[in-house]
PyMOL commands that place a pseudoatom at each C-alpha (Angstrom):
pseudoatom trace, name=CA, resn=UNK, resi=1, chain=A, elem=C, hetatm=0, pos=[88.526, 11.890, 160.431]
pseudoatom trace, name=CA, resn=UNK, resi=2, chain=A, elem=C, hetatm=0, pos=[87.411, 10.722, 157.043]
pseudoatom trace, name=CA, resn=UNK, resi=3, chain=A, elem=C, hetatm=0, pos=[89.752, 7.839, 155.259]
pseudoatom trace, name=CA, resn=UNK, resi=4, chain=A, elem=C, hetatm=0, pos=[90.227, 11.024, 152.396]
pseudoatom trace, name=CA, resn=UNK, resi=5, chain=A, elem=C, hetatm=0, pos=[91.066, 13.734, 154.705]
pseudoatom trace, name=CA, resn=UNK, resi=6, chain=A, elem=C, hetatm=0, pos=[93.816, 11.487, 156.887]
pseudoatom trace, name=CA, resn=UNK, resi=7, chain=A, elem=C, hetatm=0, pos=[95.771, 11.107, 153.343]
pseudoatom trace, name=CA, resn=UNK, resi=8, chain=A, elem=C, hetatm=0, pos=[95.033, 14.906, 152.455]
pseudoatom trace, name=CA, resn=UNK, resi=9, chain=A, elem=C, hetatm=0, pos=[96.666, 15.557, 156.364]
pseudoatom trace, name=CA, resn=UNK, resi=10, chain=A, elem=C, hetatm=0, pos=[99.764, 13.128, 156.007]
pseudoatom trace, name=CA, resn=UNK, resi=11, chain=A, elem=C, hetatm=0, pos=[100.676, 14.405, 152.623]
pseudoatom trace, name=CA, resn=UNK, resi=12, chain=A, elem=C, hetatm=0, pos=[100.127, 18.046, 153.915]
pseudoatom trace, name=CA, resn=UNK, resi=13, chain=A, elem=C, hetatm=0, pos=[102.586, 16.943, 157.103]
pseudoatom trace, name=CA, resn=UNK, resi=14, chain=A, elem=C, hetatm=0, pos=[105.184, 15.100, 154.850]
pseudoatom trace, name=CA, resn=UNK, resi=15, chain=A, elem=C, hetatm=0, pos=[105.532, 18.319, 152.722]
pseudoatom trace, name=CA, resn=UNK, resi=16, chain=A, elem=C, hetatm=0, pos=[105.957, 20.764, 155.016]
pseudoatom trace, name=CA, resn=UNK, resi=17, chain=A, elem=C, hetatm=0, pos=[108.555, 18.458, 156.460]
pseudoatom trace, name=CA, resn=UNK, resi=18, chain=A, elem=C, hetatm=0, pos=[110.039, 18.061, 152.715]
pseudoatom trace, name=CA, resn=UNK, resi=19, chain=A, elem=C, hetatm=0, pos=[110.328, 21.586, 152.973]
pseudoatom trace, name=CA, resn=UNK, resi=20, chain=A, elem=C, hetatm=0, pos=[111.703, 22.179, 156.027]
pseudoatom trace, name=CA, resn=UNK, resi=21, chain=A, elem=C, hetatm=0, pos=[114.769, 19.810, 155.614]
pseudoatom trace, name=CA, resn=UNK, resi=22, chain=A, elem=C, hetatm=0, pos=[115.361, 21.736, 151.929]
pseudoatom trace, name=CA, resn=UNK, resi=23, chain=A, elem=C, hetatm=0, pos=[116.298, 24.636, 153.612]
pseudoatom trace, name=CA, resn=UNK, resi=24, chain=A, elem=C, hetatm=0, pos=[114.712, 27.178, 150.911]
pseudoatom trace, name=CA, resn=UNK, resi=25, chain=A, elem=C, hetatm=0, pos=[117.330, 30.574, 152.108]
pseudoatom trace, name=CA, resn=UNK, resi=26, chain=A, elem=C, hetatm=0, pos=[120.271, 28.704, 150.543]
pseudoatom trace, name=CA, resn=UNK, resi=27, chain=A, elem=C, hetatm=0, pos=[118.469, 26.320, 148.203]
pseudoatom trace, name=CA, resn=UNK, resi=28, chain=A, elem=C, hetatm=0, pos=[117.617, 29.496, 146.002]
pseudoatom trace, name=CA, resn=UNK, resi=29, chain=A, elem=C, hetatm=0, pos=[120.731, 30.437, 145.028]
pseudoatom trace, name=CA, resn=UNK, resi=30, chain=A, elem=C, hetatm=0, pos=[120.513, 33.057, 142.062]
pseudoatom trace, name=CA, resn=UNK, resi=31, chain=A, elem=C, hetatm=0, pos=[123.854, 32.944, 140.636]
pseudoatom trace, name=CA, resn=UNK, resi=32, chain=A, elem=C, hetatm=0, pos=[125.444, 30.794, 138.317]
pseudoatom trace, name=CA, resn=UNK, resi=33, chain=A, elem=C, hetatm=0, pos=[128.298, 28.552, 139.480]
pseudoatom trace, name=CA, resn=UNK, resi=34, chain=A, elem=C, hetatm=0, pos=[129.983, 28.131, 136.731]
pseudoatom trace, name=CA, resn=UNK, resi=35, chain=A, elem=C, hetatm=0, pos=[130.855, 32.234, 136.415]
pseudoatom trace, name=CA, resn=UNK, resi=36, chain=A, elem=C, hetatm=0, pos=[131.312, 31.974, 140.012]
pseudoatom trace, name=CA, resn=UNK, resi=37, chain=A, elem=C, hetatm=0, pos=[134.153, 29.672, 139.858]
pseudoatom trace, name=CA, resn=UNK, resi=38, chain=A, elem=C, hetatm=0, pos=[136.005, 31.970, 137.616]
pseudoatom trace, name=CA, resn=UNK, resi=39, chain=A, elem=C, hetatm=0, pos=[135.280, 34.770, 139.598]
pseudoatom trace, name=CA, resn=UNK, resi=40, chain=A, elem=C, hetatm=0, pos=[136.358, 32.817, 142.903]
pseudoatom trace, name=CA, resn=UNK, resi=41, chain=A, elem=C, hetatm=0, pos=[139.628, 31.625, 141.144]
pseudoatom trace, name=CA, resn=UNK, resi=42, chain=A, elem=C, hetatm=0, pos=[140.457, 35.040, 140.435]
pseudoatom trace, name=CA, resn=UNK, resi=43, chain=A, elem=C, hetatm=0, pos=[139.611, 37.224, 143.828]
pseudoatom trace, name=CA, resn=UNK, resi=44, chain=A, elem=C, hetatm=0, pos=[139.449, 34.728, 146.246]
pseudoatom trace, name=CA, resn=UNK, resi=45, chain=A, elem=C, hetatm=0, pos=[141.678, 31.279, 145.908]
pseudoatom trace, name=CA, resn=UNK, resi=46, chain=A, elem=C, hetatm=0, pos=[144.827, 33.168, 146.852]
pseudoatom trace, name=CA, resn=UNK, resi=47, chain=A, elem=C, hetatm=0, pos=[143.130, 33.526, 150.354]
pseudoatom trace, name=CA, resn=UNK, resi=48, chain=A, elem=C, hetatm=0, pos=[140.781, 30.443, 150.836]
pseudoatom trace, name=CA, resn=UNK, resi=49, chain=A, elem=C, hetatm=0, pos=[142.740, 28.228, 148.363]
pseudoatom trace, name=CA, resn=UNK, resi=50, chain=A, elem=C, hetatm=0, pos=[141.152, 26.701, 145.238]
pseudoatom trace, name=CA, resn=UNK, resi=51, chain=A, elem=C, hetatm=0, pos=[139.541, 24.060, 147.143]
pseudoatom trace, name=CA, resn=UNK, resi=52, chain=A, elem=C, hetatm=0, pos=[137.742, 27.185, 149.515]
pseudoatom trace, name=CA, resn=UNK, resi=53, chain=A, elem=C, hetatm=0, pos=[139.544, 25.185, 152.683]
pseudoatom trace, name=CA, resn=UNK, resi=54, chain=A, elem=C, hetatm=0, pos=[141.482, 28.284, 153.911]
pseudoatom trace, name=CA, resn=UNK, resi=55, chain=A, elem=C, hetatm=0, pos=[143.449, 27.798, 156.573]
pseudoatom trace, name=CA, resn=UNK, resi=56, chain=A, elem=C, hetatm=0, pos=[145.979, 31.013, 155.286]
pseudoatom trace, name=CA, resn=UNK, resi=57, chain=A, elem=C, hetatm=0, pos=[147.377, 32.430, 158.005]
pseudoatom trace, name=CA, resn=UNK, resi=58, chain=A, elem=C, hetatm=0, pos=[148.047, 36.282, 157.626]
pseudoatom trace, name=CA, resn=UNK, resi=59, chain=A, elem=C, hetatm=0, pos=[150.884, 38.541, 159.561]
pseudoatom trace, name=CA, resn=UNK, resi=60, chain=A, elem=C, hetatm=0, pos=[148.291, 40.111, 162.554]
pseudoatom trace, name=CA, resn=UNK, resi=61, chain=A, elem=C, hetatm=0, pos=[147.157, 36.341, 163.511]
pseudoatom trace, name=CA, resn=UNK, resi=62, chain=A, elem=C, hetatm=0, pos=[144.061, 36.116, 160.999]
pseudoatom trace, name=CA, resn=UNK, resi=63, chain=A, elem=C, hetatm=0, pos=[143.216, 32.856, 159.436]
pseudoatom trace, name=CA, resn=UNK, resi=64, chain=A, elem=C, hetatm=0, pos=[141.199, 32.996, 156.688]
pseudoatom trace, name=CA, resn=UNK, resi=65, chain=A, elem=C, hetatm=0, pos=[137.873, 31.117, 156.577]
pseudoatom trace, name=CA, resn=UNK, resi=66, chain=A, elem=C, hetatm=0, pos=[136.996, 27.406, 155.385]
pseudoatom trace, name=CA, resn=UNK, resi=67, chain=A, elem=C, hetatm=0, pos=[134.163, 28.499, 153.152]
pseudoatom trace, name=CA, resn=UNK, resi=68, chain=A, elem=C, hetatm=0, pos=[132.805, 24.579, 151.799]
pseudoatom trace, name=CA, resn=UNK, resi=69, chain=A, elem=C, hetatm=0, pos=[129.860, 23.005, 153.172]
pseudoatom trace, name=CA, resn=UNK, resi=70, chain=A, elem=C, hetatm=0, pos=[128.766, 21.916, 155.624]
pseudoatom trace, name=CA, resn=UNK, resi=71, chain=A, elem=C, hetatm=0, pos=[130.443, 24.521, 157.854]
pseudoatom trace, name=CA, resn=UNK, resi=72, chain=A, elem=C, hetatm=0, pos=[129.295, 27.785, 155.621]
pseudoatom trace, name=CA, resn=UNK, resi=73, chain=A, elem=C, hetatm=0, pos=[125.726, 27.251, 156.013]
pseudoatom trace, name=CA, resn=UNK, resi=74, chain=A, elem=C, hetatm=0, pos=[126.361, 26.470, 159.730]
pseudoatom trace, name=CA, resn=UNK, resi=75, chain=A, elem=C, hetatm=0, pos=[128.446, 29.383, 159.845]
pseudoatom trace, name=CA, resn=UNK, resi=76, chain=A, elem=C, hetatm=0, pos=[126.009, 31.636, 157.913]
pseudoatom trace, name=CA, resn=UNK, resi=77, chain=A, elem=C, hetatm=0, pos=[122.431, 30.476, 159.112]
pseudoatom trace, name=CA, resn=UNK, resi=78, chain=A, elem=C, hetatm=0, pos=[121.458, 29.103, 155.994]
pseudoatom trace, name=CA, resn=UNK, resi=79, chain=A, elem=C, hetatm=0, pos=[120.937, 32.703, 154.299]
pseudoatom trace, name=CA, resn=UNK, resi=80, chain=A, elem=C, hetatm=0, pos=[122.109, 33.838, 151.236]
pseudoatom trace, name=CA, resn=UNK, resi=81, chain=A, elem=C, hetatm=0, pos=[121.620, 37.243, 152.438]
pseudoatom trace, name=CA, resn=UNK, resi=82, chain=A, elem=C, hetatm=0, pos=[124.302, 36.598, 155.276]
pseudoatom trace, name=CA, resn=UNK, resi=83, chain=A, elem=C, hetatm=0, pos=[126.882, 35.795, 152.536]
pseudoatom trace, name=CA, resn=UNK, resi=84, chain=A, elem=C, hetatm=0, pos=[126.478, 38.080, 150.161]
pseudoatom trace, name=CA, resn=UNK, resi=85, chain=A, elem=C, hetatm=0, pos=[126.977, 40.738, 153.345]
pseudoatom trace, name=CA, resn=UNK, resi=86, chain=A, elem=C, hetatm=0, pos=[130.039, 39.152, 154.435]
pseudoatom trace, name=CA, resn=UNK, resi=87, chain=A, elem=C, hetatm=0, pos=[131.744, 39.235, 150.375]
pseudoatom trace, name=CA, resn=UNK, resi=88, chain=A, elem=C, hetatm=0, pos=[130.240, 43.051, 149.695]
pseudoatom trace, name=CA, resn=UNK, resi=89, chain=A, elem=C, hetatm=0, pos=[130.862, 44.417, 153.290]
pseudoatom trace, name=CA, resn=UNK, resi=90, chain=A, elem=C, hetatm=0, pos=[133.468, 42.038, 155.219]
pseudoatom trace, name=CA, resn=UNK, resi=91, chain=A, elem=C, hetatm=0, pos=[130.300, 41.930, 157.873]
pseudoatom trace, name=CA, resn=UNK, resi=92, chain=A, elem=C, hetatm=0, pos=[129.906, 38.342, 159.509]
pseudoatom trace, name=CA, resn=UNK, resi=93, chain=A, elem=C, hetatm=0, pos=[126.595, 36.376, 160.143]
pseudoatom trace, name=CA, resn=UNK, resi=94, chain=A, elem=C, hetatm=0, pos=[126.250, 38.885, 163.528]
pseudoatom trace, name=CA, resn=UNK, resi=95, chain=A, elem=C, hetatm=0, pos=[126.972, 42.194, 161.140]
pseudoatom trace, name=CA, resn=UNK, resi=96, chain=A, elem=C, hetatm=0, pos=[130.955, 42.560, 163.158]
pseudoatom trace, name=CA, resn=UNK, resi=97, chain=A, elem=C, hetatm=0, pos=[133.110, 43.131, 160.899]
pseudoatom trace, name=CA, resn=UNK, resi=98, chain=A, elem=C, hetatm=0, pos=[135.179, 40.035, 159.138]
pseudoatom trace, name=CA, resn=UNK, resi=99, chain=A, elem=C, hetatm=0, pos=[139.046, 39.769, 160.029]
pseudoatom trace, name=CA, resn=UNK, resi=100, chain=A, elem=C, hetatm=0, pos=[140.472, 42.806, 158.502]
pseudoatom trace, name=CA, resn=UNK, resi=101, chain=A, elem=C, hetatm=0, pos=[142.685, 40.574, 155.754]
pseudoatom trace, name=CA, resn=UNK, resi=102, chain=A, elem=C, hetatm=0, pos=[138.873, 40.346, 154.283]
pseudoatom trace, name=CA, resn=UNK, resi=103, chain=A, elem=C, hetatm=0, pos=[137.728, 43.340, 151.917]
pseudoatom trace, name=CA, resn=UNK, resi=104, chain=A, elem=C, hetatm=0, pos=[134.580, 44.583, 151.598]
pseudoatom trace, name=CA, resn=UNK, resi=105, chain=A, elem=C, hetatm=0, pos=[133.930, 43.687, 147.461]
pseudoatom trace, name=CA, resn=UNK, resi=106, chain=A, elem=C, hetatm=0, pos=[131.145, 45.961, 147.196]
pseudoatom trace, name=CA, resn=UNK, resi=107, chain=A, elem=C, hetatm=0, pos=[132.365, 48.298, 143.853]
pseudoatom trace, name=CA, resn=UNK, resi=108, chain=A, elem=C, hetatm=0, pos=[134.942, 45.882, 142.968]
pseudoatom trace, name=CA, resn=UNK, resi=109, chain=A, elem=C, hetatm=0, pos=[132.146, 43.501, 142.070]
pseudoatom trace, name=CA, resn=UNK, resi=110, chain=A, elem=C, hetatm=0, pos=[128.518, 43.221, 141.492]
pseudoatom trace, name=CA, resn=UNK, resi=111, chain=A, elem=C, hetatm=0, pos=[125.863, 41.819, 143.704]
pseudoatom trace, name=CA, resn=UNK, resi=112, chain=A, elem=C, hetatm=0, pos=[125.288, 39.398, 140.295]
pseudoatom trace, name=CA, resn=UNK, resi=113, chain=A, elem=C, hetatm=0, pos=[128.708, 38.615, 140.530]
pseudoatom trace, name=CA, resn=UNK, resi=114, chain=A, elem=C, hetatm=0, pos=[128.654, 37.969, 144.428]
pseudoatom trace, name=CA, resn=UNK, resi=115, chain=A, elem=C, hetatm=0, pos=[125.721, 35.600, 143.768]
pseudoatom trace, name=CA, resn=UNK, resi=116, chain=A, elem=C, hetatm=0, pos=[127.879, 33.559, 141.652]
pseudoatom trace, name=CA, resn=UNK, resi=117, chain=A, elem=C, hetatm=0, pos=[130.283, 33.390, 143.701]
pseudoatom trace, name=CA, resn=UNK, resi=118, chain=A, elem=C, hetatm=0, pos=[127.768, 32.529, 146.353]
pseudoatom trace, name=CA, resn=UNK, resi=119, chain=A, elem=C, hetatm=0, pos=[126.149, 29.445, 144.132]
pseudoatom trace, name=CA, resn=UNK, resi=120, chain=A, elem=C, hetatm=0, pos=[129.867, 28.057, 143.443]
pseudoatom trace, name=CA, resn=UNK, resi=121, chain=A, elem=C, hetatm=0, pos=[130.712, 28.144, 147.577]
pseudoatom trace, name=CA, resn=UNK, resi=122, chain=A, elem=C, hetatm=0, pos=[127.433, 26.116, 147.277]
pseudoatom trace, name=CA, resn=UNK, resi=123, chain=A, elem=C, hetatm=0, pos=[129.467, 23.268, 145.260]
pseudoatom trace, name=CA, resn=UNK, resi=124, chain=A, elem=C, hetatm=0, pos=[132.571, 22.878, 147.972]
pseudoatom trace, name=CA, resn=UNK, resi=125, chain=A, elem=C, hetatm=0, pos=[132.187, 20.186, 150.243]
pseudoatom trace, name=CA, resn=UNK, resi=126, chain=A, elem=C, hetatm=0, pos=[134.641, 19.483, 153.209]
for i in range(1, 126): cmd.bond("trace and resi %d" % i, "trace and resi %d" % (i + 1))
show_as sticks, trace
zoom trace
């Protein structure tokens, strides 16, 4: 191998690993946080608390779900797609539905609006 075509291979190699540890399906996040933490104050805090930690215990045993990183994207696979199912449909990460205390938002708010709400669960940290 040529001296030009070892750097063209090891910055080809340290991209794709760039990429890989960027994990693209949540990184591109189309909401905006900002109207997603009004949005979250208003239909979901009284559930999973301001700070998203849950922990709310409900009268038929359910808990409702710590939704701050790292444990969402664990949780979720990475994928956007996964959350925005589980706020529109009360589906989890292996389409079963959520604990029933969890309604399915889909005509009580917009997929836009579910992004944002998405993009500010993005911002919690545990």
């Amino acid at each position: 191998m040529f001296k030009s075509q070892k750097i063209r291979f090891t910055l080809s190699v340290a991209a794709l690993f760039a990429a890989a540890l960027a994990s693209p399906a949540m990184a591109q996040t189309k909401g905006d946080a900002a109207m997603g933490a009004k949005l979250y104050a208003a239909n979901c805090a009284s559930c999973h608390l301001a700070s998203g930690a849950g922990g709310v215990k409900f009268g038929s045993g359910s808990v409702s779900a710590d939704l701050r990183a790292p444990g969402l994207e664990k949780t979720y696979r990475h994928s956007n797609k996964l959350l925005l199912r589980a706020i529109l449909t009360a589906h989890d990460e292996d389409n079963e539905r959520l604990d029933q205390p969890m309604p399915a938002w889909k005509g009580r708010i917009t997929t836009a609006q579910a992004q944002d709400i998405i993009a500010y669960l993005h911002t919690l940290h545990s």
